[in-house]
C-alpha positions as CSV (number, residue, x, y, z in Angstrom):
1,X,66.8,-19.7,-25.4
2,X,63.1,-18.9,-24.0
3,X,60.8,-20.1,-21.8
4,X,57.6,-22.2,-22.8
5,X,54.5,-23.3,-21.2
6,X,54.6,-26.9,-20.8
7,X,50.8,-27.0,-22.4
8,X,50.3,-24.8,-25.6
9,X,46.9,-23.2,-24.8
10,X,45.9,-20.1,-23.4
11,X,42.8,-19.5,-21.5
12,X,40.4,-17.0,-21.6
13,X,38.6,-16.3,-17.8
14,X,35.7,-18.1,-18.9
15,X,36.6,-21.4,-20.8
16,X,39.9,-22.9,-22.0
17,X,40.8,-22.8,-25.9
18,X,43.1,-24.5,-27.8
19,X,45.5,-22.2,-29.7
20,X,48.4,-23.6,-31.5
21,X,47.4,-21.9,-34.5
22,X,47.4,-18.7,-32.8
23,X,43.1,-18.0,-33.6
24,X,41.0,-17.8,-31.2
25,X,38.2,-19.8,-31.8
26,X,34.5,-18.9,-31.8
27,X,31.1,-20.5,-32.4
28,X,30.6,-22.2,-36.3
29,X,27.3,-20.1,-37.7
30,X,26.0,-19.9,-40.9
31,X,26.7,-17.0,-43.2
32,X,23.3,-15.2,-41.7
33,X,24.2,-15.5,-38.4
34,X,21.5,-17.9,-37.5
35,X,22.1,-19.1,-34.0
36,X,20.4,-20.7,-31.3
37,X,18.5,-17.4,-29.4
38,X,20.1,-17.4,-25.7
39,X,19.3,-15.1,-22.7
40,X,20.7,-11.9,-23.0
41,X,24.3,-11.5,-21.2
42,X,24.7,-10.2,-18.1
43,X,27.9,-8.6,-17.1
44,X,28.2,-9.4,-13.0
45,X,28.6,-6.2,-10.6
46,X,31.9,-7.3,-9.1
47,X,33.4,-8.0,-12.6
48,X,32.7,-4.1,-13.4
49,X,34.0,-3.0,-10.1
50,X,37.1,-4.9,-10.2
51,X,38.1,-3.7,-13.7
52,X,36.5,-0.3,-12.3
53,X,39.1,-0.1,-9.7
54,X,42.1,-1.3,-12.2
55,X,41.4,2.1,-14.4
56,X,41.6,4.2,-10.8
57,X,45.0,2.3,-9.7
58,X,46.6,2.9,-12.9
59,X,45.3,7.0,-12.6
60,X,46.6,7.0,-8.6
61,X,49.7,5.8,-10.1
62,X,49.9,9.2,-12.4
63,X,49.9,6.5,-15.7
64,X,46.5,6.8,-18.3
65,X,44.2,4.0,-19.1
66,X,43.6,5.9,-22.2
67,X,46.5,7.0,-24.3
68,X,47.1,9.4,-26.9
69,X,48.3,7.5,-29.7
70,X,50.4,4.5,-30.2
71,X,52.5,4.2,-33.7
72,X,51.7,1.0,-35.8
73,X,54.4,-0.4,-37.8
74,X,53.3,-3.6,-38.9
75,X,49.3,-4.9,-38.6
76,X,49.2,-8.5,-37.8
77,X,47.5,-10.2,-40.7
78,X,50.2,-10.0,-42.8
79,X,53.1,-11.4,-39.9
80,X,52.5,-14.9,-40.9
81,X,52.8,-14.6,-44.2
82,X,55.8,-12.5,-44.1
83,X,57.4,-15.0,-41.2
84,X,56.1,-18.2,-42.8
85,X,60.0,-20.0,-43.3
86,X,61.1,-18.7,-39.8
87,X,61.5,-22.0,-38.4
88,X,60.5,-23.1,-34.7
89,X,62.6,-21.8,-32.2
90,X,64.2,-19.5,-34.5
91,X,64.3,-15.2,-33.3
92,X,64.0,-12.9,-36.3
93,X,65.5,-10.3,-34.4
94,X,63.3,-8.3,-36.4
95,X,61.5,-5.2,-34.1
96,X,58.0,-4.5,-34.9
97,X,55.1,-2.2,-32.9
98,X,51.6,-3.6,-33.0
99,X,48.6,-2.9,-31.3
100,X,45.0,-4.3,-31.0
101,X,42.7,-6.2,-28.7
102,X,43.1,-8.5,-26.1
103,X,41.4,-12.0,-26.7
104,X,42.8,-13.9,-24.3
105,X,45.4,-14.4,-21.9
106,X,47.3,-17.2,-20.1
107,X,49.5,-16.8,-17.0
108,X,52.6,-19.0,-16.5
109,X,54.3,-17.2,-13.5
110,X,57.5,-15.7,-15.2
111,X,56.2,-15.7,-18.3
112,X,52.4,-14.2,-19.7
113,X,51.2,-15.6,-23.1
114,X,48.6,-12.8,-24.7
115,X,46.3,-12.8,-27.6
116,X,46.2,-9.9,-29.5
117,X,43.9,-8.9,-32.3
118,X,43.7,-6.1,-34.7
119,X,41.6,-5.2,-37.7
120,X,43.8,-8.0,-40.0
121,X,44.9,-10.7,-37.8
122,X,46.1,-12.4,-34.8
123,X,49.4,-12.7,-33.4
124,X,50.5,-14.0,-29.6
125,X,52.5,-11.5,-27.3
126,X,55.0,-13.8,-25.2
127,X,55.8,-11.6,-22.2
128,X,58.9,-12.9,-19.6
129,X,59.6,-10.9,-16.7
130,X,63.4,-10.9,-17.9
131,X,63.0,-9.3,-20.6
132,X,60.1,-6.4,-19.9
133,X,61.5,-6.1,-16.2
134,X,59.6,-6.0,-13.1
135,X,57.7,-3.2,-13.0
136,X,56.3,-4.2,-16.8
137,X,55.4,-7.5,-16.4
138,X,53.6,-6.7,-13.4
139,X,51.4,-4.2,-15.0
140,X,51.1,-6.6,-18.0
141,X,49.9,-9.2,-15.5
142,X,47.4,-6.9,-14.7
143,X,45.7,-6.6,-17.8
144,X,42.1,-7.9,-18.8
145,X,41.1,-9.7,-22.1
146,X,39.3,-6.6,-23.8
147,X,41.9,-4.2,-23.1
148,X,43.5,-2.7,-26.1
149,X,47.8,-2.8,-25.8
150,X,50.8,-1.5,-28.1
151,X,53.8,-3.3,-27.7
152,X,56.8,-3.6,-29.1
153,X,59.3,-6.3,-29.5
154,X,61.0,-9.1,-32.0
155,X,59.3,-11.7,-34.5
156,X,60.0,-14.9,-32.9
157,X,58.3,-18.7,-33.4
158,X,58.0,-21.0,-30.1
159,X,59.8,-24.7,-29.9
160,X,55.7,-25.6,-30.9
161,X,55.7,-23.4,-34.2
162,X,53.5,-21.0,-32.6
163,X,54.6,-17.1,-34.0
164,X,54.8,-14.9,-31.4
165,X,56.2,-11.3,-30.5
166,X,59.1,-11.3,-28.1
167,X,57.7,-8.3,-26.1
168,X,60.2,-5.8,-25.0
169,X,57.6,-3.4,-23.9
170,X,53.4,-3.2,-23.7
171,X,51.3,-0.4,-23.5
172,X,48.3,-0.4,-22.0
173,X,45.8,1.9,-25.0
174,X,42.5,1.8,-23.6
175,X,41.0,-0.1,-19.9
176,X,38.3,-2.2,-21.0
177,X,35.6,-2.2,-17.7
178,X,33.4,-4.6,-19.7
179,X,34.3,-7.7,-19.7
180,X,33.8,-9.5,-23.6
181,X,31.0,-12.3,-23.5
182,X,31.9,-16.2,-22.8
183,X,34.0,-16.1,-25.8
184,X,33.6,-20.1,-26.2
185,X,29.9,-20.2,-26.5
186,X,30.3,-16.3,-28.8
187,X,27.3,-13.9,-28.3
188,X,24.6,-15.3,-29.4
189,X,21.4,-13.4,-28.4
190,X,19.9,-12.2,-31.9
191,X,18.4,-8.7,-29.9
192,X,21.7,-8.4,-28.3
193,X,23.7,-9.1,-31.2
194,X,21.9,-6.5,-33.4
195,X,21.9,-3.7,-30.8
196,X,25.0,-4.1,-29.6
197,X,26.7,-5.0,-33.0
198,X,30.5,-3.8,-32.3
199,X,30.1,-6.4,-29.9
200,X,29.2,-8.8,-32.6
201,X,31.3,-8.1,-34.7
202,X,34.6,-8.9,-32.4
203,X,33.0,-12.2,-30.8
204,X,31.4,-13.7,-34.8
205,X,34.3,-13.0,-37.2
206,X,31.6,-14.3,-39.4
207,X,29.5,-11.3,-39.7
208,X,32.5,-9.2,-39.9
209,X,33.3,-11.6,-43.5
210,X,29.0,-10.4,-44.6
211,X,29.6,-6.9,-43.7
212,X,33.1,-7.1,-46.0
213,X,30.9,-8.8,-48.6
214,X,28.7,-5.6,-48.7
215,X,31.1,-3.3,-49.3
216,X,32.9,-5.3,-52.0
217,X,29.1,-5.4,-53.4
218,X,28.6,-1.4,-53.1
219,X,32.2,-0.6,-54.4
220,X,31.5,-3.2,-57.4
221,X,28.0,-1.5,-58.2
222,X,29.7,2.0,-57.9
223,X,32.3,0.8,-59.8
224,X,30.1,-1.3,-62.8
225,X,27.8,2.1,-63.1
226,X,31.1,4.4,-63.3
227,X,32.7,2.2,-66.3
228,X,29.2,3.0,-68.1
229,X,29.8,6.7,-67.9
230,X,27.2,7.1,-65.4
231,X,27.9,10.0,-63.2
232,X,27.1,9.8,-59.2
233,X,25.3,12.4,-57.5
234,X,23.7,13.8,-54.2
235,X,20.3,15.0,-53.8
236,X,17.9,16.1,-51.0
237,X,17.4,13.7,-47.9
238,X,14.7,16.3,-47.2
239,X,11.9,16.6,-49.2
240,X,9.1,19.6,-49.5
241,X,7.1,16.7,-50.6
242,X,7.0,13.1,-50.7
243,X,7.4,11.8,-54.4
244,X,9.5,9.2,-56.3
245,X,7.4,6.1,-54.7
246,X,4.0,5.1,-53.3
247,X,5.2,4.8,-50.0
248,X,4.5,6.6,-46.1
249,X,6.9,9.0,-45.6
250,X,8.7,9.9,-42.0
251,X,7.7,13.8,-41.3
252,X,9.8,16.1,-39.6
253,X,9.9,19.9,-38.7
254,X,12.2,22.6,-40.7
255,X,11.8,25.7,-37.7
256,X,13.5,28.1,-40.0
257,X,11.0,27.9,-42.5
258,X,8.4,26.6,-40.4
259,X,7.1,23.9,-42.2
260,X,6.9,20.3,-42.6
261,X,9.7,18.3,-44.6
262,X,9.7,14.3,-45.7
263,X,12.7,11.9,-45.2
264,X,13.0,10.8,-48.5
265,X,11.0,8.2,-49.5
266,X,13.0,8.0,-53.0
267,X,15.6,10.1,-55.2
268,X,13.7,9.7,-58.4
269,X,12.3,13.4,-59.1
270,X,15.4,14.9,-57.9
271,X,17.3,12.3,-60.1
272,X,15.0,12.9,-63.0
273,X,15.3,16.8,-62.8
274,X,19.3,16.6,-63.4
275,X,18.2,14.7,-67.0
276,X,15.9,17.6,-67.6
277,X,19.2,19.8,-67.0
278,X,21.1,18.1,-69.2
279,X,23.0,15.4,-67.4
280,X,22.6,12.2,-69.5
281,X,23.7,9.3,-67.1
282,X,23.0,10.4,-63.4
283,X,23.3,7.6,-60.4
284,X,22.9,8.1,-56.6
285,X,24.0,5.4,-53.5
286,X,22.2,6.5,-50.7
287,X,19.8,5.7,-48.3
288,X,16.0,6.4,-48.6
289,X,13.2,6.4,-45.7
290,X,9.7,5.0,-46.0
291,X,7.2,4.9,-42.3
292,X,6.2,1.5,-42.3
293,X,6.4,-2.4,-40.9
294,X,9.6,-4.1,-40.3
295,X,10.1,-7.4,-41.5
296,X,13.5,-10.0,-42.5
297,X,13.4,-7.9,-46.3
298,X,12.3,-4.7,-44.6
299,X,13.9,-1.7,-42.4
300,X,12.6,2.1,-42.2
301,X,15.8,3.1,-43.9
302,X,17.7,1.3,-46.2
303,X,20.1,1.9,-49.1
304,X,19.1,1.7,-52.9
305,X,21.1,2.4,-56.2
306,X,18.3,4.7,-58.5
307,X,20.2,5.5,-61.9
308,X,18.6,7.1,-65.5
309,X,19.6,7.1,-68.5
310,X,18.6,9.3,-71.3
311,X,17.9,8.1,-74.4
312,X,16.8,4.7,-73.6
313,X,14.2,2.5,-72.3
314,X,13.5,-0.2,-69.9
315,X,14.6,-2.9,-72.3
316,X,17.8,-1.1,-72.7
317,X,18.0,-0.5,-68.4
318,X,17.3,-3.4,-67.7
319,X,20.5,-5.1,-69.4
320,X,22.3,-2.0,-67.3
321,X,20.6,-3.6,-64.1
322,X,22.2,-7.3,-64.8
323,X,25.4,-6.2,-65.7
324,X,25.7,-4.2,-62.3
325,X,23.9,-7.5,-60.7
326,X,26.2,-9.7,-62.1
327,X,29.3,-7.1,-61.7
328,X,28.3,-7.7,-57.9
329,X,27.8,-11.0,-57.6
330,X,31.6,-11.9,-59.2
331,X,32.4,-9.0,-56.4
332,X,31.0,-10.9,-53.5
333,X,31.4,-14.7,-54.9
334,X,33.9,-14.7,-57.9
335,X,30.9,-16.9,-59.9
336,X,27.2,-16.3,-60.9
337,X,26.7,-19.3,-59.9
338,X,25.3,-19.2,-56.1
339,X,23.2,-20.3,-53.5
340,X,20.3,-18.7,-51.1
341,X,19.0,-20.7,-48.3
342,X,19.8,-23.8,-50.0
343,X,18.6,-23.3,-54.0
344,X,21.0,-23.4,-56.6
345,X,20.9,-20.3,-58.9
346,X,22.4,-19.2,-62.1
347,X,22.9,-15.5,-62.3
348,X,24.6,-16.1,-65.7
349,X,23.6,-14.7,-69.7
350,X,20.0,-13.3,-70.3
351,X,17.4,-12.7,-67.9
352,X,14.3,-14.0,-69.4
353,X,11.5,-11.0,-69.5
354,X,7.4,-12.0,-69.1
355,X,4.3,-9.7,-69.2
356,X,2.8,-9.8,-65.5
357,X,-0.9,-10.5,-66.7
358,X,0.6,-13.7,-68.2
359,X,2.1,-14.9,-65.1
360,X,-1.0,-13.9,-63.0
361,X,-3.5,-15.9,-65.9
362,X,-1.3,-19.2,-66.0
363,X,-1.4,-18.8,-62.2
364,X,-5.3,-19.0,-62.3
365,X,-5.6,-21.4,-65.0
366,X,-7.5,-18.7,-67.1
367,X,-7.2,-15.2,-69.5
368,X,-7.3,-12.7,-67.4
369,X,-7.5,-8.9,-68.7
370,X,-7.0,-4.9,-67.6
371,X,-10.5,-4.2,-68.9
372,X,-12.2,-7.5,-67.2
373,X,-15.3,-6.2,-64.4
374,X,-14.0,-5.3,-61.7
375,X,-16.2,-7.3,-59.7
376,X,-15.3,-10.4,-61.5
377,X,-11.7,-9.7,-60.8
378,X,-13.1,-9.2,-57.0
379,X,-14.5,-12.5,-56.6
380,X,-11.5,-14.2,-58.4
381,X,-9.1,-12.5,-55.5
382,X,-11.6,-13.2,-52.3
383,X,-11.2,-17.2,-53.3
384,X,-7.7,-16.5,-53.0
385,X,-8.3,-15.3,-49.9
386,X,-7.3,-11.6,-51.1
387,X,-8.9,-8.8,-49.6
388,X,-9.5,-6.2,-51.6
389,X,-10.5,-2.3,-50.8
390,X,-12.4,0.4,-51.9
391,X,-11.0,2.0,-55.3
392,X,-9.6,-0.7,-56.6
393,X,-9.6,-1.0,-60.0
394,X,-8.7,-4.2,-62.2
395,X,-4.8,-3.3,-62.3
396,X,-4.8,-2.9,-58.6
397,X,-6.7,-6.2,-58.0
398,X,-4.4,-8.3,-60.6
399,X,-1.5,-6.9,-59.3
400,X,-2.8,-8.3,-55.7
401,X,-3.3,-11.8,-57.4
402,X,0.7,-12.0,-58.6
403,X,1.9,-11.2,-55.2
404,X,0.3,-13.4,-53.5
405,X,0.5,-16.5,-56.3
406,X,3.3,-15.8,-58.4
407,X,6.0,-14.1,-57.0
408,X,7.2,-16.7,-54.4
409,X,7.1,-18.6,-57.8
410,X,9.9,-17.2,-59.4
411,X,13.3,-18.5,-58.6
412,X,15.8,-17.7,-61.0
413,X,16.2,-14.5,-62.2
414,X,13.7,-12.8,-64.8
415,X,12.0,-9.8,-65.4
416,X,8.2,-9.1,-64.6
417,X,7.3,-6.7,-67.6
418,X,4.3,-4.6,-68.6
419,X,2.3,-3.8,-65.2
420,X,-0.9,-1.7,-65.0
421,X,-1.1,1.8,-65.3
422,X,-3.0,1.7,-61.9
423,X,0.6,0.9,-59.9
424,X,3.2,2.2,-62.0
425,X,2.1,6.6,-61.8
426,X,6.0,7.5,-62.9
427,X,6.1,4.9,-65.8
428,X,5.6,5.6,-69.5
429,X,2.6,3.4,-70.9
430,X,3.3,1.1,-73.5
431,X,2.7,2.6,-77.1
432,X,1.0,-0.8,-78.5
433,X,-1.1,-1.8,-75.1
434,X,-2.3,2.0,-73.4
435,X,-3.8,-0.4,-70.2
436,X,0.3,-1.4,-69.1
437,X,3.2,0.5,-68.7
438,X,6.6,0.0,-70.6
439,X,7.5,-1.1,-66.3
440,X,9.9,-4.2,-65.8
441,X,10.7,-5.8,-61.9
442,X,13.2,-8.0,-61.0
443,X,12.2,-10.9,-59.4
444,X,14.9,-13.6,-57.5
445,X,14.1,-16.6,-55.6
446,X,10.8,-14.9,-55.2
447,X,12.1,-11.3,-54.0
448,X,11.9,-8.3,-56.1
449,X,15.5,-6.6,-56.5
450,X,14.4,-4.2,-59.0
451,X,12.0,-1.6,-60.5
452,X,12.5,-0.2,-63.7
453,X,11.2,1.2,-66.1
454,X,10.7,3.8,-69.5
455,X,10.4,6.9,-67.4
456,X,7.1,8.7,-67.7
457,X,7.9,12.5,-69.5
458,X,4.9,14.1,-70.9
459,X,4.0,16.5,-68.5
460,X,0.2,16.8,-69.2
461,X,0.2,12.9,-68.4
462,X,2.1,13.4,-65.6
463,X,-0.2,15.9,-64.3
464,X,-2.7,13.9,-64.5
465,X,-1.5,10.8,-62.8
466,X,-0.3,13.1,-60.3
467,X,-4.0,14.1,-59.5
468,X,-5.2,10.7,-59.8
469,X,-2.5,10.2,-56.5
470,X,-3.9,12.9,-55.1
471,X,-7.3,11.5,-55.1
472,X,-6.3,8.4,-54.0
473,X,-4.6,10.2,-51.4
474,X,-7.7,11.9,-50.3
475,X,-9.9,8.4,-50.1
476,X,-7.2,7.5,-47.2
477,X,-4.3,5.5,-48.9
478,X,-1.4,7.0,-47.1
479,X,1.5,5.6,-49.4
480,X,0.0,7.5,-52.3
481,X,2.1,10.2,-53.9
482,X,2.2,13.9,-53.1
483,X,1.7,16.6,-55.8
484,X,4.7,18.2,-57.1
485,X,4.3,20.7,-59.2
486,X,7.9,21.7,-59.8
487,X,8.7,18.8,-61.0
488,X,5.4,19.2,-63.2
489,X,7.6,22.7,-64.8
490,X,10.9,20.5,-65.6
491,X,8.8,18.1,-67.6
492,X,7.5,21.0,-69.0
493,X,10.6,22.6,-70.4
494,X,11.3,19.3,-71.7
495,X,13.0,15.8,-70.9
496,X,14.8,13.4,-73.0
497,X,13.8,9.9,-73.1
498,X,14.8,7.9,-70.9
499,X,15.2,4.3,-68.9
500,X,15.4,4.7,-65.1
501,X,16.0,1.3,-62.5
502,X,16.2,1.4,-58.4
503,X,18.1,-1.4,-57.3
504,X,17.3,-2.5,-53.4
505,X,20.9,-2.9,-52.2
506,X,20.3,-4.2,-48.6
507,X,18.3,-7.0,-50.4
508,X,20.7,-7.6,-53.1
509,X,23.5,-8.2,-50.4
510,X,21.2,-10.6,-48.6
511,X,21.0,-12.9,-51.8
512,X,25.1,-12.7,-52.3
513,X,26.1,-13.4,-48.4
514,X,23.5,-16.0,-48.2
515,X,21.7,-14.4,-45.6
516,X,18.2,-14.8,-44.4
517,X,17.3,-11.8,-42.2
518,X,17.9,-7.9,-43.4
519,X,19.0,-7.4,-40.1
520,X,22.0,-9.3,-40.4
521,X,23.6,-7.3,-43.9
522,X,22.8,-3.7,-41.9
523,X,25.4,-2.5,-39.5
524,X,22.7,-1.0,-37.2
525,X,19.1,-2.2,-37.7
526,X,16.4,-0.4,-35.9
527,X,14.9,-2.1,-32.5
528,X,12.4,-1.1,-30.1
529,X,13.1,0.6,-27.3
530,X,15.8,-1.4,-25.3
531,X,15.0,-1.3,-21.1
532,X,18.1,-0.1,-19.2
């Protein structure tokens, strides 16, 4: 029949690696990616100049290292499970054309055993010099693991059950001059990893699994908003002025107009404007931009869902927020029943809802109050080693005590509710308490996913609070909100009531993938400069 190779592994350059199953096996890592730091690889001169002079034979020979196209009949994922009774030894006879990566690669003098991947699967090319011929098998012996190949043949299982292609023909797609990192040991480097992610991604098919996590999560929260006859929209990146959040913007230069414009820092006015002209569920999926640290829950840019309703408030948002939650979470897990970092939690039924000041005054072992001295309030956040600034007013000052005592508290999911007028300038106040505003967060495992709240649309308020940033603004506190009249005029012409949430999504996949660091649920973090 065929030839076999009298030991059923195939080696990769650096490190042998058992593959009956056909896989090729990497490192075992946790879902974020948590590894052991290592020293950065480094690829060895004569490495690159031997697969350097490869890519010029093949071009002295008048062949490319880099074709055109290659036409894919069949991706490899789905071979096994549409072979699965072909029994061992058996030929299908059955011609398929595949194409993907190289993994690894074993040489048996007549006959060359390759490891191919594409973006589904795994599959083993079995290459015999009878059957490509000698000019074939001898450019096939020439090929590297990394290089990309097409080839073409029948659907066959070895006398060891392994499934294979019978190759009648390979293609060499693309020269890879890199050679991939010690595949037995994976890359492990957390700065490498993150800056060199495609890298990543083919040597931990673990953080491929997170990254097809987040996208289940962002179809399912697309999806759970659509079914509610929200409509999604696009608004400005760039902003004339930074509103929609207390938070540093990124400034850039518009030389047409010659003036400054703002990344984004959040789409709520824009959002906001479209209820003013008549749109009565509105939702954008995009990315916003806020000039500041960089931490495991933090990046410059990041994605959020912001959607308004009109018509309602943040009671009635707020069930909106946990059914898109909970829409995800079945998305990413198939139960609301999960785990982060080791705690059990229960993402099922109704999210209980607390006043903040409540939290903060069991927290303290005593009342505490909006219209308490200030000074008082001072001395009670200095003993908790709290500094405090300038300005502050009671609000402020409680609103320091819950973050630093009661957040990290809260484990299971619940709503934060009726926070101080001083923090919440967007927010509509609370008819039967004027020192809060009708404001909910959502707080899990002692993270806020969250902020909503009845949306704030009484333009002579809003003027005001407006002003009240700009002051605050003007005393030095850079996050504080920029004056935007416009949006002052479509308040005035009048805008339904209404409930508005923004959902952090980069944070929201950390807690369904089980994942620690931000880093690791973004494709493309930022780093600092890397040194060449």
């Amino acid at each position: 029949m065929f030839s076999e190779p009298t030991d059923p592994r195939l080696t990769h350059p650096a490190a042998p690696e058992a593959v009956s199953s056909g896989s090729v096996p990497v490192p075992t890592q946790g879902r974020d990616s948590g590894v052991s730091p290592a020293a950065p690889e480094v690829v060895a001169d004569d490495a690159l100049s031997v697969r350097k002079e490869k890519r010029a034979a093949i071009l002295a020979s008048g062949n490319m290292p880099y074709a055109y196209r290659f036409d894919v009949d069949a991706h490899l994922g789905g071979l096994a499970d549409t072979y699965a009774t072909l029994l061992a030894g058996e030929d299908s006879q059955d011609r398929v054309a595949v194409a993907g990566r190289i993994m690894a690669v074993r040489n048996q003098g007549k006959a060359v055993f390759i490891v191919v991947r594409d973006g589904s699967g795994e599959i083993q090319l079995f290459c015999r010099i009878d059957t490509l011929g000698e000019d074939k098998f001898a450019a096939v012996k020439e090929l590297d693991v990394g290089d990309f190949v097409g080839c073409t043949g029948t659907i066959m299982r070895t006398r060891r059950g392994q499934l294979s292609l019978l190759a009648t023909d390979v293609t060499l797609l693309s020269k890879s001059l890199r050679p991939l990192p010690e595949k037995f040991h994976g890359l492990s480097d957390k700065e490498t990893r993150y800056r060199q992610r495609y890298i990543d991604l083919l040597m931990n098919p673990n953080v491929k699994e997170v990254f097809s996590q987040r996208f289940k999560i962002i179809t399912a929260l697309r999806s759970a908003a659509v079914s509610r006859g929200f409509v999604e929209v696009e608004t400005p990146m760039l902003h004339p002025i930074p509103g929609g959040a207390t938070a540093r913007p990124f400034v850039t230069q518009h030389n047409t107009l010659s003036r400054d414009f703002y990344l984004r820092v959040a789409p709520e006015l824009h959002l906001k404007r479209l209820l003013v002209g008549g749109f009565e569920k509105v939702f954008e999926l995009n990315r916003s931009f806020r000039n500041e640290g960089m931490d495991p829950t933090h990046n410059p840019e990041f994605t959020t869902l912001e959607a308004y309703q009109a018509y309602t408030d943040a009671a009635g948002i707020a069930n909106f927020t946990r059914e898109l939650i909970q829409a995800a979470c079945l998305a990413a897990n198939g139960s609301l029943q999960i785990s982060y970092q080791g705690t059990a939690l229960d993402l099922s039924g109704e999210w209980p809802r607390r006043p903040l000041i409540e939290l903060v005054s069991q927290a303290v072992s005593r009342p505490l109050s909006y219209r308490q001295n200030v000074q008082e309030l001072e001395a009670l956040a200095n003993g908790h080693h709290i500094a405090t600034q300038p300005g502050w007013g009671a609000g402020k000052i409680i609103v320091a005590l819950y973050d630093k005592l009661v957040e990290k508290t809260l484990i299971q999911p619940i709503f934060v509710t009726d926070h101080p007028l001083e923090t919440s300038p967007l927010a509509k106040r609370r008819a039967d308490n004027p020192d809060v505003t009708d404001r909910y967060e959502l707080v899990i495992c002692g993270r806020e996913y969250a902020n909503l709240f009845s949306e704030l649309n009484d333009p002579v308020e809003q003027r005001q609070r407006f002003k009240a940033q700009m002051a605050a603004k003007a005393a030095g506190d850079e996050e504080a909100m920029g004056y935007d009249e416009d949006y002052i005029r479509a308040l005035e012409y009048g805008m339904p009531p209404a409930g508005g949430v923004g959902i952090g999504v980069d944070r929201l996949v950390m807690l369904l993938t089980d994942t620690e660091s931000i880093r690791d649920v973004l494709l493309f973090p930022h780093m600092r400069d890397e040194s060449f």
